[in-house]
N, C-alpha and C positions, 0 to 999 in steps of 0.2 A: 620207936619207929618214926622214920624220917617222908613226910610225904612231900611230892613235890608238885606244883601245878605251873602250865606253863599256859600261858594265853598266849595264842597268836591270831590277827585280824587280817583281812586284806581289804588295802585300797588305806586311805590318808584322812584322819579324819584330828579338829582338832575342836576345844570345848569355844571356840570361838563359832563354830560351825563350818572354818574353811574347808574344803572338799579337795584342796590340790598339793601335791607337792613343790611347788613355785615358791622360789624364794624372796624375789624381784617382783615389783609392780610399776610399771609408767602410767603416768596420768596425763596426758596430754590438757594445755589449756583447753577448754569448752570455749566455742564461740556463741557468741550471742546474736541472734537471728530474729529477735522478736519487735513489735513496732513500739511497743508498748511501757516494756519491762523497765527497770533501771537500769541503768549503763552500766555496771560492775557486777548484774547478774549472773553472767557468765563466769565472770570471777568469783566471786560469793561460792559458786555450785565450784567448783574445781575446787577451793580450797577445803570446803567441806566434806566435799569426798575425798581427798587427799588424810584430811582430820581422823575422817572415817577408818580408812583401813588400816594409821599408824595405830590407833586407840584399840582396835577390833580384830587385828589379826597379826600373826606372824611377819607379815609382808614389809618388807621394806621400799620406798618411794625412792625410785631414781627415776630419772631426766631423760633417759632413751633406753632403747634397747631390753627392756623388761621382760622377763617367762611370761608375764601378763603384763595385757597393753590394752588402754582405753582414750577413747576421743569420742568428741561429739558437739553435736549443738543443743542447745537449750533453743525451741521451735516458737514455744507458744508463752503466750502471757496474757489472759484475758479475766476478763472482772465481768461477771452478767448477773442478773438479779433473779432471783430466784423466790421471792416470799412476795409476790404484789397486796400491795390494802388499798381497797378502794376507798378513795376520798369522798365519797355520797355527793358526788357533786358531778352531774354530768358536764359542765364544763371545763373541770381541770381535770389531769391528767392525775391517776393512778399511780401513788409511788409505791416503792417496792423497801420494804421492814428490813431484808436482808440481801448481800448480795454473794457472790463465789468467786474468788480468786485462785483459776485454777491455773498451773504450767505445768508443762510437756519440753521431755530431753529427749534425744534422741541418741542412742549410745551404741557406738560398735565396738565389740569385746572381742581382743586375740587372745587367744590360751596356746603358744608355741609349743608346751608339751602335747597339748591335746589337742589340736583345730576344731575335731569334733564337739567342742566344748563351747569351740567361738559363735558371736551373731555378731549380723550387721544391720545397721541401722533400725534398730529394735527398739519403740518408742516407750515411754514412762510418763507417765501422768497420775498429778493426783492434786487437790483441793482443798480448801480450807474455807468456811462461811463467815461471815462477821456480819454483826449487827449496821445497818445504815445512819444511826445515830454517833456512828465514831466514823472520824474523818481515816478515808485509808491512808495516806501519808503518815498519820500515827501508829497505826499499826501493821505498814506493809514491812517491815524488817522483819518483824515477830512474826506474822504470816508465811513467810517464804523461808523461813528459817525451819517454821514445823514440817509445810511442804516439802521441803528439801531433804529433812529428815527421813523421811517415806519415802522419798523417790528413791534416795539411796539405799536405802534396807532393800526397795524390789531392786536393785541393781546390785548388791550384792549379794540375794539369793538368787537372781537369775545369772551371775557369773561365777563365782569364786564359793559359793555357798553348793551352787548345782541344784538346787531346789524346784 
C-alpha cells in the first residue's frame, strides 16, 4: 500500500527568513548627513547592506529598478559618556570610564509587489560602549562595523523579513 502526502503552504517563506516573492533588490547609495561620522560612513553602511542581502537571501543586487527598493541617510553619529568616576577632587573635572558610540539611518523601503509592505523614513538606531582607556580612532572601524551589523538585521526584519 502506497501512501501519499502532499504539503501545501500559503504565502513565501524562505530558511533565510525572507518573507517576499521579489526577485530584485536596489540599494541606493546612503548619504551621509552626520557632522561627526567619517567621510565614507555612508559608504561603509551601503556596502554592507548590499554584503548583507547577497550572503542572506535569494535576492539579487541591481542598480535601479528593483521588486525592492531602499535609500536613505545615515542621520546621526554621536559618542557621549555614560560611566562618570569621580576624581575626589573638587577642582578637576569628573572623567567618565566609558563612553557610547551610537548611529542612526534613516531608511525608506519600497516593496513594488506589496506597497503595503513599504515605510518611509523609518529610523534605526543602535550602539556600542567602549572603554575610555582605548583611543576611539583605534577602535572606531570595529565599532561601527558591529553597529552596522544590528542596524541591518533590524532593517532586514523590518523590510524583506516582515517581522
Amino acid at each position: 500500500m502506497v501512501v501519499s502526502v502532499w504539503i501545501s503552504s500559503c504565502g513565501v517563506y524562505s530558511f533565510s527568513g525572507s518573507g517576499t516573492s521579489a526577485q530584485t533588490i536596489a540599494i541606493e547609495e546612503f548619504y551621509n548627513n552626520t557632522d561627526l561620522g567619517p567621510a565614507n560612513l555612508a559608504q561603509t553602511f551601503t556596502n554592507q547592506l548590499k554584503d548583507y542581502m547577497i550572503q542572506n537571501t535569494n535576492l539579487s543586487v541591481v542598480q535601479t529598478n528593483g521588486e525592492l527598493q531602499m535609500e536613505g541617510i545615515v542621520t546621526g553619529f554621536q559618542v557621549s559618556q555614560i560611566a562618570p568616576v569621580a576624581s575626589g577632587d573638587p577642582t578637576k573635572i569628573d572623567a567618565a570610564a566609558q563612553s557610547r558610540l551610537t548611529i542612526t539611518v534613516r531608511v525608506t523601503y519600497t516593496n513594488t509587489l506589496d506597497e503595503s509592505m513599504s515605510f518611509k523614513d523609518k529610523s534605526f538606531s543602535f550602539y556600542r560602549d567602549f572603554n575610555n582607556e582605548l583611543n576611539l580612532t583605534d577602535i572606531q572601524d570595529a565599532l561601527i562595523r558591529q553597529i552596522f551589523d544590528q542596524i541591518i538585521l533590524d532593517i532586514f526584519n523590518a523590510s524583506i523579513a516582515n517581522w
